[in-house]
C-alpha atoms as one frame of an Amber mdcrd trajectory, in Angstrom:
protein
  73.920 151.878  35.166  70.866 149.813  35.978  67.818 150.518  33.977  64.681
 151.757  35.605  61.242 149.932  34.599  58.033 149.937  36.274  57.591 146.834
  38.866  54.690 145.882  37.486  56.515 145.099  33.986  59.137 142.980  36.094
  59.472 139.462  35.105  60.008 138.058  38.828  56.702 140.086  39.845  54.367
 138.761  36.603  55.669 135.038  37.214  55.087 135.887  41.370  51.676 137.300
  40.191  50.967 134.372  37.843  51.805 131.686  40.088  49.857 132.419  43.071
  47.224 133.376  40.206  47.260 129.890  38.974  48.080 128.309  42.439  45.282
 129.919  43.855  42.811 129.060  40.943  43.973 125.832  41.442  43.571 125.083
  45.212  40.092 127.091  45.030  38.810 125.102  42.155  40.213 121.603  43.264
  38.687 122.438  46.969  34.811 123.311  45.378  35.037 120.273  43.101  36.042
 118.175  45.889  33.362 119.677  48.232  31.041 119.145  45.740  31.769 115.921
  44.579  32.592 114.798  48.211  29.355 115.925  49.002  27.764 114.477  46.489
  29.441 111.232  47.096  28.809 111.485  50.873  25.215 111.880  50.384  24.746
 108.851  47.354  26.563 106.868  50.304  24.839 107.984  53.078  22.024 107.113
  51.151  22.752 103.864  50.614  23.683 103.373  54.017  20.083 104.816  55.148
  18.733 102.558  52.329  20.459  99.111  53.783  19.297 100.577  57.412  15.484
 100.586  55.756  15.791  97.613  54.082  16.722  95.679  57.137  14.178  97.520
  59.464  11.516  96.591  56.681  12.408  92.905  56.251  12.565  92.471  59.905
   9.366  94.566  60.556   7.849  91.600  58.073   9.234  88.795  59.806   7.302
  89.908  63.194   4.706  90.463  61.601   4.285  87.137  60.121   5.854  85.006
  62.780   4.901  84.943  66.819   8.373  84.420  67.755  12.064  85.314  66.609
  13.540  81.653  66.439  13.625  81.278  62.581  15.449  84.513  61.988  18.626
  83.683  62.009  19.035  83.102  58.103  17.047  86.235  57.508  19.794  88.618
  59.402  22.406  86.525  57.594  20.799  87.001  53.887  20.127  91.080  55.317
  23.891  91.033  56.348  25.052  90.045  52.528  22.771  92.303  51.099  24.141
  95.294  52.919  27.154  94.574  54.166  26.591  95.102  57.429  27.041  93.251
  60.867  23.257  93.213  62.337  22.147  91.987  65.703  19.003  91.577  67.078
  18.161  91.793  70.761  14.677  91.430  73.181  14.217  94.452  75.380  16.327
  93.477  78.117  19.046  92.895  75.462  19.354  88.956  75.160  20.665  88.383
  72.158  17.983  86.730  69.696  20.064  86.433  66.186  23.331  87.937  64.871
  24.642  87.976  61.831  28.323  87.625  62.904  29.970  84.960  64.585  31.754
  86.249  67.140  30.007  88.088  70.037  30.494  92.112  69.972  29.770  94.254
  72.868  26.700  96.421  71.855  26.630 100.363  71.584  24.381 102.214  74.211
  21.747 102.830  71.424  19.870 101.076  69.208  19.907 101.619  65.560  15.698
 101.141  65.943  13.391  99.268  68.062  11.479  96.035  65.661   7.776  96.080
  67.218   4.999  95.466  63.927   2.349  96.615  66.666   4.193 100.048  66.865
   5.779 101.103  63.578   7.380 104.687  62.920   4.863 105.978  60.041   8.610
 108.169  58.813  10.102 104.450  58.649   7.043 102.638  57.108   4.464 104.788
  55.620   2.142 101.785  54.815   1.271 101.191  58.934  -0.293 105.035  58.514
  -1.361 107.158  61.689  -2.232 103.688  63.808   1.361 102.522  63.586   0.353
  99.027  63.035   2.512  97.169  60.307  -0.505  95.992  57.821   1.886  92.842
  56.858  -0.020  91.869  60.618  -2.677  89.825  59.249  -2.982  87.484  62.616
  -6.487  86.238  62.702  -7.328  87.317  59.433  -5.092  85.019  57.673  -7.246
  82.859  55.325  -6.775  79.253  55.039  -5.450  77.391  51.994  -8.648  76.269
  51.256 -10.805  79.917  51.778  -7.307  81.165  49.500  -7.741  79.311  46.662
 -11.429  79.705  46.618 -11.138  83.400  46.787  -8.314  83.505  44.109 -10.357
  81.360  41.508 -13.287  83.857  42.003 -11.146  86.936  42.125  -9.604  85.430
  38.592 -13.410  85.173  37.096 -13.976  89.065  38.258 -10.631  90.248  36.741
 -11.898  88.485  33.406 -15.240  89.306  33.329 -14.013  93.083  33.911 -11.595
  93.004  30.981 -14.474  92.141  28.805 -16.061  95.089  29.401 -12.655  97.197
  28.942 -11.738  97.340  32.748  -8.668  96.048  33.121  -7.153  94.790  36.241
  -4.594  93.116  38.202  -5.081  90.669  41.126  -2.796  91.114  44.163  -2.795
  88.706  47.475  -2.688  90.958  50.546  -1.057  89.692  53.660  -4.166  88.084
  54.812  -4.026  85.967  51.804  -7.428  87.772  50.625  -6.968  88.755  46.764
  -7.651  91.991  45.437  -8.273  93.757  42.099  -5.973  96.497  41.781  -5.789
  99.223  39.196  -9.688  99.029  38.553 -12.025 102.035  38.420 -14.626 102.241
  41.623 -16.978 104.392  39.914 -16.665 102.235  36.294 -16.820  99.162  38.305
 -19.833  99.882  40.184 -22.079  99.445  36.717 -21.092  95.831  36.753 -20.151
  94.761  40.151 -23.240  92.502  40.066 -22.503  91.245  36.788 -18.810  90.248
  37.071 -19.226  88.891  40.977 -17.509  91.530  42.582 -20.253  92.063  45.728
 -19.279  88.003  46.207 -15.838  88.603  46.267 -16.254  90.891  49.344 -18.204
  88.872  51.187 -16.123  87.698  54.286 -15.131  84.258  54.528 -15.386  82.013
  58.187 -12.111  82.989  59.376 -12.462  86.787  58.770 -15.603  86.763  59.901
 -14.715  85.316  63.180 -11.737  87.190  63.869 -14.287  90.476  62.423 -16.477
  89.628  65.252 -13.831  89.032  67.950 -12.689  93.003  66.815 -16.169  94.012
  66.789 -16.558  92.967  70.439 -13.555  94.838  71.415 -14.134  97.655  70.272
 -17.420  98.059  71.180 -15.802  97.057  74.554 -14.184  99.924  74.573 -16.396
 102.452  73.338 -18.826 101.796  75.805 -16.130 102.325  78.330 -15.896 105.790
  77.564 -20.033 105.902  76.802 -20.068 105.446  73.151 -22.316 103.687  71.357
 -21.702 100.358  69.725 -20.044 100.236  66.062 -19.687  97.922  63.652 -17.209
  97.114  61.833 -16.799  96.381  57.611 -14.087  94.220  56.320 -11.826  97.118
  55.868 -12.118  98.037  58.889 -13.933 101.125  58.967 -17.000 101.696  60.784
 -20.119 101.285  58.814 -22.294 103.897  58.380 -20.250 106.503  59.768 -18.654
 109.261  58.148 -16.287 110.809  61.096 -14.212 107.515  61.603 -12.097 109.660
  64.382 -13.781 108.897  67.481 -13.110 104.933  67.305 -10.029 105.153  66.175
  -8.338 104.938  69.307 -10.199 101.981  70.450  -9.802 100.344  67.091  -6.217
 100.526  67.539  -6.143  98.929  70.709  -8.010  96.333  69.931  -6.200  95.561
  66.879  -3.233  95.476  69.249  -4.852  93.377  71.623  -5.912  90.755  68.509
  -2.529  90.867  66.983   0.072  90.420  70.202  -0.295  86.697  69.635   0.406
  86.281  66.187   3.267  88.575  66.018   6.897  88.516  67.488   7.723  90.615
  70.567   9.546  93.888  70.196  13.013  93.355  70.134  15.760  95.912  69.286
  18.094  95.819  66.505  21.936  96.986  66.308  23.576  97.718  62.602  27.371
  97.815  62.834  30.479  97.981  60.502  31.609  95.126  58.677  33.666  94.092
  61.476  31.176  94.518  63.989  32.314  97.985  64.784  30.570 100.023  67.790
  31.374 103.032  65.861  29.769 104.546  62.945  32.448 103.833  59.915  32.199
 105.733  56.783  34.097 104.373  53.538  33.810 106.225  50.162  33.109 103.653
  47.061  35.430 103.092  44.680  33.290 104.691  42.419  32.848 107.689  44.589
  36.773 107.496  45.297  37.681 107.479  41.607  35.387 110.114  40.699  37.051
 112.432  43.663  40.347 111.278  42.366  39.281 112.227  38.622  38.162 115.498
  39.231  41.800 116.074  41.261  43.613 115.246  38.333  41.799 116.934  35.911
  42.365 120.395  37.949  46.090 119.724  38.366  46.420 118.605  34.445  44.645
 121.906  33.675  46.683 123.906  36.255  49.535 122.305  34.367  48.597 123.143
  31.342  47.865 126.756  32.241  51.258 127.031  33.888  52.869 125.485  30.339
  51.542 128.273  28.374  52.180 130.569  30.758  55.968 129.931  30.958  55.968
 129.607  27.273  54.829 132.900  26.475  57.001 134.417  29.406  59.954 132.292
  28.137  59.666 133.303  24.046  61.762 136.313  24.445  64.225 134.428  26.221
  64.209 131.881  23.541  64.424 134.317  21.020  67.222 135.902  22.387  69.201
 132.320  22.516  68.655 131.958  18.361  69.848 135.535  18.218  72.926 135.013
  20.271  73.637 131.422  18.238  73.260 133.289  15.198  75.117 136.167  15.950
  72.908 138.792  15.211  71.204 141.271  17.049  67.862 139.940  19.340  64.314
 141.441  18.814  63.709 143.792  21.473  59.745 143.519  22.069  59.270 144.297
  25.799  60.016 146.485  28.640  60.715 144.384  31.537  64.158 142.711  32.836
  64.380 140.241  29.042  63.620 143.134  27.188  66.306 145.408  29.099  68.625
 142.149  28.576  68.057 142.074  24.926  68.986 145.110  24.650  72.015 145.259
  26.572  73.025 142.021  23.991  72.821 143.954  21.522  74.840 146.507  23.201
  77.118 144.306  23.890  77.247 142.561  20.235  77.561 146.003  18.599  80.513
 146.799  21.090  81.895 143.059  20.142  81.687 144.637  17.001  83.994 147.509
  17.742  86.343 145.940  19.814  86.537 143.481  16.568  86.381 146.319  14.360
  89.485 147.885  16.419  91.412 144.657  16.903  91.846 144.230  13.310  92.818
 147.663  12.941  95.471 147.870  15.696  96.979 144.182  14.000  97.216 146.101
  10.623  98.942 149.076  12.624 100.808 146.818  14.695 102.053 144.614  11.346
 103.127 148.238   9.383 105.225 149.494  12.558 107.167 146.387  13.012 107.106
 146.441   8.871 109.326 149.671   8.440 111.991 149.082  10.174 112.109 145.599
   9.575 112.124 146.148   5.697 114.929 149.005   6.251 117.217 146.121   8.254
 116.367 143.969   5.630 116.933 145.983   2.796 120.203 147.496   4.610 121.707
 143.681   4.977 120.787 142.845   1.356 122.683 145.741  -0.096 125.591 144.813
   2.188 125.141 141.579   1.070 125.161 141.993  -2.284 128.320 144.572  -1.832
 126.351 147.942  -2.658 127.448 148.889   1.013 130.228 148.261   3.012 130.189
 146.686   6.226 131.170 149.421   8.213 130.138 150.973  11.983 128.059 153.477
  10.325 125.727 150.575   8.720 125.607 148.397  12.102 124.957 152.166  13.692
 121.757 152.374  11.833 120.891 148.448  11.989 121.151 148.880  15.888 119.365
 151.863  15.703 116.117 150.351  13.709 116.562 147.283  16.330 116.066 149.098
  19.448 113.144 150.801  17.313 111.971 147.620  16.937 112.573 146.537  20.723
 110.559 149.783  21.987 107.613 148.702  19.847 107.339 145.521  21.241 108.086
 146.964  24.940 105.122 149.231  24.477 103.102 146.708  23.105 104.071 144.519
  26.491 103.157 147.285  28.417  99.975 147.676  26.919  98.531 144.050  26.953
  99.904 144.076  30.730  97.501 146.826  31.210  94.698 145.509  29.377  95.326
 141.921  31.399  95.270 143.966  34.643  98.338 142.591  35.394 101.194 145.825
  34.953 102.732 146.022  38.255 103.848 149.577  40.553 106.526 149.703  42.940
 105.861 153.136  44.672 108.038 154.899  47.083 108.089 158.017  48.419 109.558
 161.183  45.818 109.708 164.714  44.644 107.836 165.052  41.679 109.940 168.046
  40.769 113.172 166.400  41.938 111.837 163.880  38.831 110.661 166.880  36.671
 114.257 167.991  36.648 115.949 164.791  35.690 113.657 164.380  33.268 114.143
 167.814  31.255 117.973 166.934  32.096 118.023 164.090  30.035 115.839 165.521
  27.218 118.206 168.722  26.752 120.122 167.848  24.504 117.510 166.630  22.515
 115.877 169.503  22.699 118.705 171.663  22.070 119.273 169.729  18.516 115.537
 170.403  17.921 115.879 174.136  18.920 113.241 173.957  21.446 113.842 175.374
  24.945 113.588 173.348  27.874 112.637 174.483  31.528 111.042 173.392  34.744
 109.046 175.540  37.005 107.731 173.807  40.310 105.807 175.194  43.650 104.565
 173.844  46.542 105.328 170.952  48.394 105.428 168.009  45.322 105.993 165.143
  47.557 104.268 161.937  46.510 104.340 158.538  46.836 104.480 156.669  43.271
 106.594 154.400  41.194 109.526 156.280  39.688 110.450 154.760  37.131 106.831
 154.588  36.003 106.143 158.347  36.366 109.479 159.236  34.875 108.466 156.855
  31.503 104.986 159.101  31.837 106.667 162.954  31.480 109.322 161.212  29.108
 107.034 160.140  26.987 104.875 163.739  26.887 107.965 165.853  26.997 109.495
 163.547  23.906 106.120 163.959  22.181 106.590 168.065  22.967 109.732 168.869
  21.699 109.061 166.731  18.826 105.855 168.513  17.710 107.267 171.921  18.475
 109.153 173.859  15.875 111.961 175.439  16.294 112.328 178.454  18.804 109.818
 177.084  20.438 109.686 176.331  24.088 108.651 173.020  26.141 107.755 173.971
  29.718 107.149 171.045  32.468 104.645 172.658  35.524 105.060 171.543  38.711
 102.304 172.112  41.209  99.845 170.996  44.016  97.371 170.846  46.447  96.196
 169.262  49.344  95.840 165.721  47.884  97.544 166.000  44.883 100.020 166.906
  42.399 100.089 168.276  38.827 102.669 167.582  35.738 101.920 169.499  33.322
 103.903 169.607  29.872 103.072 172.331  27.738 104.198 173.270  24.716 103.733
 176.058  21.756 103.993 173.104  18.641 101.404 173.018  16.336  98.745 172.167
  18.644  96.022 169.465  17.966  92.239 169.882  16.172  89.399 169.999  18.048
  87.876 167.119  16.263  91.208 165.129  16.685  91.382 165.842  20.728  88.645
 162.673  21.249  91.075 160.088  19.694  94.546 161.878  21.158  94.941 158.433
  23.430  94.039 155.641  20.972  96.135 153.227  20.045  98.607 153.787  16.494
  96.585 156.917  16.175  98.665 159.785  14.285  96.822 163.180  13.806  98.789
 163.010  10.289  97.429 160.729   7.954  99.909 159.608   6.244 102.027 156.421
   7.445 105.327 157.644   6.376 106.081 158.319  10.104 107.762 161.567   9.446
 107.499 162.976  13.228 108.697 159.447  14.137 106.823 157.575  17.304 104.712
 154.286  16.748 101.487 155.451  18.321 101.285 153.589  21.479 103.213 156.537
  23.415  99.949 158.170  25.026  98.228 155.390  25.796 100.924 154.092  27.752
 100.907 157.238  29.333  96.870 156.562  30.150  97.449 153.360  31.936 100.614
 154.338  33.533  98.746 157.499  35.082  95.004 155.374  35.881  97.631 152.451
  37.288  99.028 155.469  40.473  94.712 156.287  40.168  95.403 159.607  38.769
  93.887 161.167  35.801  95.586 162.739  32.262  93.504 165.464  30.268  94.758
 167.621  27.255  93.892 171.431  25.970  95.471 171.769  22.705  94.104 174.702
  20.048  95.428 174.414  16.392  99.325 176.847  16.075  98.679 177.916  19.381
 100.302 174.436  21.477  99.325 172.025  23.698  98.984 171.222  27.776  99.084
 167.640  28.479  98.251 167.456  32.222  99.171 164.574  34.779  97.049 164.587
  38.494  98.480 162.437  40.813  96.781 161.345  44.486  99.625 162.551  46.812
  98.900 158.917  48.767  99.559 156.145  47.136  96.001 154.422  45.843  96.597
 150.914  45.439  99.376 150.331  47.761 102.719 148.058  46.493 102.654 146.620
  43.984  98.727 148.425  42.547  98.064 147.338  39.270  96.248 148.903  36.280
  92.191 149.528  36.790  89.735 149.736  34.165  89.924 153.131  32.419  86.196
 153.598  32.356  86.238 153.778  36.499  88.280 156.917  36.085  86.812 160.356
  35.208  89.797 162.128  34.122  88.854 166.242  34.725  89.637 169.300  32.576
  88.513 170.946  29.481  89.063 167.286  27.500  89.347 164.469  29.663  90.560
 161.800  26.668  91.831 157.884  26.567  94.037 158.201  23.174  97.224 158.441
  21.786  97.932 162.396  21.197  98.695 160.775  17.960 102.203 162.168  17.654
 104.603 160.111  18.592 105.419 157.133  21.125 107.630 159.434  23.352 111.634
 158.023  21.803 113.198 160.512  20.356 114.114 161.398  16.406 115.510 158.186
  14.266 113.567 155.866  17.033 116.476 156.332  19.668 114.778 155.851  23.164
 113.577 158.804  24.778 115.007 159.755  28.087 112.732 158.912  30.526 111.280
 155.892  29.095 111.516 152.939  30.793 113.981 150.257  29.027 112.857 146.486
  28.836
C-alpha cells in the first residue's frame, strides 16, 4: 500500500518549487541587471553620440565664425568625420550641398540635425554666445592686426609680470579678436596697481577696434533714436558706459552686431549627421565595452543560477546517494526524511530485511530438503550394503522395501516440482466441469483401506448442488493430501469426515477430523514448508512437510482459499472454498499467495506440519497426483 505524506514534503513538488524559485530569480535578476546596465550603457553612448553631435556643431559654429564663406571646409568635416565616426554633410538653406564628409552622394533626411548660423547660436548648444545668440568666436571687425597683436601681447606680458611681483598672479589668454587678456587676476586687488603695472594702457583700444567701435556706436545709436532713445556709447566690452540698466539697448546692440558681423562670417547653412554608412536613419550600436559588460553581467547570473541549482540538487540528491552506498554495502540505508526518498529508504530496508528472511528460509528449507532426501537414501544405502556384504538376502521382501523408500524418494522430489512450479508461476490447470462430491467419494474410496488399517472411520456427507468447474486431478491431489494427513493424525476409533457443501458461487471441502488437533501458537506456521508440529526429525507420523503447502497453491491456483480450526485433543477442520466458475480459465496458473485473503477463524499459508499427504511407510496416498 502506498504511503501517505504531505505534498509539500514531496520531492517532485520541492524540485518544481525550487526550480521556478531559481528560474525565476534568475530571469528577474538577469532582466534588472541588463536594464540597468543596458541603460547605463545606452545613456554613456547616447552621450557620446550627443557629445560627437556638439563637437561637430561647435567646430563648425567656429569655422563661420572665422571665415566669410564655406569653401575651405571640406578638410574640417573630414577631420570631424574621424573624430566621431560619423558621415556629416553640410548644406546652404536651399540645400546645395557645401562639403561632405563621404564620397558618395546620400539622399538627405527631411530634418536637419541643426542649422550652423554664428549670428544665431542656440544658448542650450553654446552657452558662451549668452542671451544675444551671437557666437563670440565672431570677432569680424575687431580682429587686430599682426602688428596691433604683437604690440598688445608684449605689453599684456609686462602687466602679467609686473602683477606677479606684487603676488597677483595671472595668465594671458588671446581672445578671438586677437586682443590678450589677463585671466585669473583679482579686479578689486588689481585696481591698487593698475596704474603701476600698465593695465589702464592695456585697455586702451587700438585703430582697428576703435574704428569698428565707432562704426557699432553709430548703429546703435541709429537705432535707438529710431525708437526715441537717446544716444549711447559704447566701451570696449561692449556695454554702455555709464549706464547701469544695460536692457534697453540690448536689442539694438544685437542688431547691429549682426549687421557688422554678416560680412565676416559664413552664411547659415544646415548640417546633416548620419551613420557610418551614410545612413538616413538613426543607428544605434552598443560598444564593445558596453557589449562585454552586458555580456558579463549575463554570465555571472547564469554561473550563479548554476551554482545555486548545484547545491540545490546536491542536498536534494544526498539521500539518494546515501541510499546507493547502503544498497552497495548491503546494509540497511539511513532513513532521515519524510518525503518519496525517505519512504524509499525505508521500503529498502523493508525489502533487505525480507531478503533477509527469504535467505534466512532458503537455507533452512535446503537443510530440510537435504535431511528428507537423507533418510531414505541412507536406509537404501544401508539396506544394499548389508545385502552386499551378505547380512541380508536378496529376496522380494528387501527390493519391497528398496522400492518402497524409492517412490518415497520420487514423491519428495514431485512435491518439490510442484512447489518451485508454483513459486515460478508456471504450475498449469486443466479444468473441466465435475461433482465435487462425485470426487469426495472416490477419494474416501481409495483411502479406506487405509483408514481401516489405521482404525479411523471414513465417511462422506455432501448437500447441495456441488457442481464446479476445476482440474480433477488437481483437486483430488488437494483432499488426498488433507484426508492422508487426517487419518494419519487421528488415533484409533477415531473418525475422518469429508463435508460437502455450497452456495451460490461456491463450494466447500471440508476434512475434519477428531486427531490430536494442532496448538494455537502452531496454527500460523500449519502451511510452511518441512514444518512438523513435532520437533523431532525422526519422522514418526511419516510425510516430508511439503503436503500443505501443496495443498495452498493447488487451492490459490482454482482462486479459492484454504483455512484451518484445529483446538489441542479436540481435532481439526481443514477447509477448501472453491469459485463454482472457473477463475483463470484453461490452463490458469498459480497467483501470488499474498493476493488471496483466505477467510475463517485462521486463514494460514503453511504446512499443517503433519505429514505430506502419502500414506504410512511413504506409500503414495490415494489421491495424490503421480509424476
Amino acid at each position: 500500500m502506498a504511503r501517505s505524506f504531505p505534498r509539500r514534503r514531496s520531492l517532485v513538488v520541492r524540485l518544481t518549487a525550487v526550480s521556478l524559485l531559481i528560474a525565476l530569480a534568475s530571469i528577474a535578476a538577469t532582466a534588472w541587471l541588463a536594464v540597468q546596465t543596458t541603460t547605463r550603457a545606452i545613456q554613456q553612448e547616447q552621450g557620446q553620440a550627443l557629445s560627437g553631435d556638439a563637437t561637430i556643431y561647435t567646430e563648425l559654429l567656429g569655422f563661420a565664425a572665422a571665415n566669410h564663406t564655406w569653401g575651405q571646409v571640406g578638410p574640417r568635416l573630414k577631420a570631424l568625420s574621424e573624430q566621431t565616426g560619423r558621415r556629416i554633410v553640410l548644406t546652404t538653406l536651399d540645400r546645395h550641398v557645401l562639403g561632405d564628409s563621404g564620397g558618395t552622394p546620400v539622399t538627405l533626411p527631411v530634418k536637419a540635425t541643426a542649422s550652423v548660423d554664428p549670428l544665431h547660436v542656440d544658448p542650450v548648444l553654446l552657452p558662451q554666445a549668452g542671451t544675444s545668440g551671437i557666437d563670440p568666436r565672431a570677432a569680424g571687425p575687431f580682429r587686430l592686426t599682426s602688428a596691433e597683436r604683437d604690440d598688445l601681447a608684449s605689453l599684456a606680458t609686462k602687466t602679467a609680470a609686473c602683477l606677479a611681483s606684487v603676488g597677483l598672479p595671472s595668465q594671458v589668454r588671446e581672445s578671438p579678436s586677437g586682443r590678450p587678456q589677463l585671466a585669473g587676476l583679482d579686479p578689486l586687488s588689481a585696481r591698487y596697481f593698475a596704474a603701476k603695472c600698465g593695465l589702464y594702457e592695456l585697455a586702451v583700444p587700438t585703430p582697428t577696434e576703435q574704428a569698428a567701435l565707432d562704426s557699432l556706436n553709430e548703429a546703435v545709436n541709429r537705432c535707438l533714436r529710431s525708437q526715441g532713445a537717446e544716444d549711447v556709447k559704447l566701451g570696449l566690452d561692449l556695454e554702455v558706459l555709464g549706464v547701469t540698466d544695460q536692457r534697453p539697448t540690448q536689442g539694438c546692440l544685437d542688431s547691429a552686431r549682426r549687421e557688422q558681423l554678416t560680412p565676416f562670417v559664413a552664411p547659415p547653412a544646415l548640417l546633416f549627421t548620419l551613420g557610418p554608412g551614410g545612413s538616413q536613419l538613426p543607428t544605434f550600436t552598443l560598444s564593445r565595452e558596453n557589449l562585454a559588460r552586458i555580456l558579463a553581467v549575463t554570465g555571472g547570473v547564469l554561473v550563479l543560477a548554476v551554482a545555486l541549482t548545484v547545491l540545490v540538487a546536491t542536498r536534494l540528491s544526498r539521500p539518494l546517494r546515501a541510499l546507493t552506498e547502503a544498497a552497495k554495502q548491503d546494509r540497511p540505508a539511513p532513513v532521515k526524511s519524510r518525503d518519496e526518498v525517505g519512504y524509499l529508504a525505508a521500503a529498502f530496508n523493508d525489502l533487505t530485511a525480507r531478503r533477509e528472511r527469504i535467505e534466512e528460509l532458503r537455507k533452512a528449507m535446503v537443510s530440510d530438503i537435504a535431511h528428507e532426501l537423507r533418510n531414505p537414501l541412507n536406509v537404501i544405502r544401508g539396506r544394499l550394503e548389508a545385502a552386499e556384504d551378505g547380512h541380508l538376502p536378496f529376496d522380494r521382501a528387501l527390493s519391497a522395501s528398496l522400492l518402497e523408500e524409492t517412490v518415497l524418494l520420487q514423491h519428495i522430489v514431485d512435491d518439490l516440482q510442484d512447489l518451485a512450479a508454483a513459486d515460478a508461476g508456471q504450475l498449469r490447470l486443466h479444468p473441466e466441469p465435475l461433482d465435487a462430491a462425485e470426487l469426495a467419494g472416490h477419494v474416501a474410496v481409495a483411502h479406506a483401506d487405509r483408514a481401516a488399517a489405521a482404525g479411523v472411520g471414513l465417511t462422506v456427507e455432501a448437500g447441495g448442488d456441488t457442481a464446479l468447474t476445476a482440474d480433477p486431478v488437481r483437486l483430488r491431489q488437494i483432499v488426498g493430501n488433507l484426508v492422508t494427513n487426517a487419518v494419519r493424525h487421528t488415533p484409533p476409533g477415531g473418525r475422518v469426515t469429508i463435508h460437502v457443501s455450497s452456495t451460490v458461487d461456491e463450494v466447500a471441502l471440508a476434512v475434519a477430523d477428531t486427531g490430536t488437533g494442532i496448538a494455537a501458537e502452531d496454527l500460523p506456521h500449519v502451511f510452511d514448508r518441512f514444518w512438523r508440529a513435532e520437533k523431532s526429525r525422526s519422522r514418526q507420523t511419516g510425510g516430508s512437510g511439503l503436503g500443505l503447502a501443496i495443498v495452498r497453491h493447488l487451492v490459490q491456483a482454482h482462486g479459492g482459499t484454504v483455512t484451518v480450526e484445529s483446538a489441542v485433543d479436540a481435532g481439526s477442520t481443514f477447509t477448501v472454498r472453491l469459485p463454482k466458475a472457473d477463475p483463470g480459465g484453461e490452463g490458469a496458473g498459480v497467483r501470488d499467495p499474498q493476493d488471496v485473503q483466505p477467510p475463517g477463524t485462521v486463514a494460514q499459508e503453511g504446512d499443517r506440519g503433519r505429514g505430506d499427504g502419502r500414506g504410512q511407510g511413504g506409500a503414495p496416498a490415494d489421491g495424490d497426483r503421480q509424476a
